[in-house]
Residue, then its C-alpha position, 0 to 999 in steps of 0.5 A: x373687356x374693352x368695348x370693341x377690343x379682344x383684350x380685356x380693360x387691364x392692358x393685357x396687350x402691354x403684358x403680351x408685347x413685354x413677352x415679345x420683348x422678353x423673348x426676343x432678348x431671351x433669343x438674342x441672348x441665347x444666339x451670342x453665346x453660342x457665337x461667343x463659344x463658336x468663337x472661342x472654339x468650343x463645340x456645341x452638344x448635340x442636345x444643345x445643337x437640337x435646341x438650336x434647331x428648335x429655336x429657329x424654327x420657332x423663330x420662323x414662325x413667329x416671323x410669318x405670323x407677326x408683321x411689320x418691325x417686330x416680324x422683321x426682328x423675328x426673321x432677322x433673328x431666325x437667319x441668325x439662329x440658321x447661320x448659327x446652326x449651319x456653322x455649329x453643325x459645320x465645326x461638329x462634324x469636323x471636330x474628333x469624338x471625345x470619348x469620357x470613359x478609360x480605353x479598352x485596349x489600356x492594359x491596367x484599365x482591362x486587368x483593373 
């Protein structure tokens, strides 16, 4: 280790901010397409509208436990995930089920 530093003397405080910066965009990514399909009209799956809900609560945390600019992104982030979220949920509720399997009341479907 470096005197007097908790990271050791191969500059792993450079590998975690390129963490930081890779998750940050990972997120951003994930935000833009899911306002991109809002957008376009397509419905979030509830398995996707979860990891929704995942990632901001992630997002919140990581903005209470960082500081300065990069708890600011964070945060900024995560009111974006929770609009996102609000929205997704909104059109969800509104929009018809689809069921993916034939009609029972389809008469060739029942007597094959």
């Amino acid at each position: 280790m470096a005197p007097y530093t908790s990271f050791p003397g191969n500059s792993v405080s450079d590998n975690l901010w390129n963490d930081y910066a890779k998750f940050f965009e990972a997120c951003s990514g994930v935000l833009d397409r899911v306002e991109q399909h809002r957008d376009s009209g397509i419905a979030l799956s509830e398995s996707e509208l979860s990891e929704l809900r995942t990632m901001a609560l992630n997002l919140n945390t990581f903005g209470r436990v960082l500081h300065g600019k990069r708890a600011r992104e964070m945060r900024l982030l995560a009111e974006r995930a929770e609009r996102a979220l609000g929205k997704a949920e909104a059109a969800s509720a509104l929009a018809p089920i689809q069921e993916d399997s034939e009609s029972e009341d389809d008469p060739a479907a029942v007597t094959g």
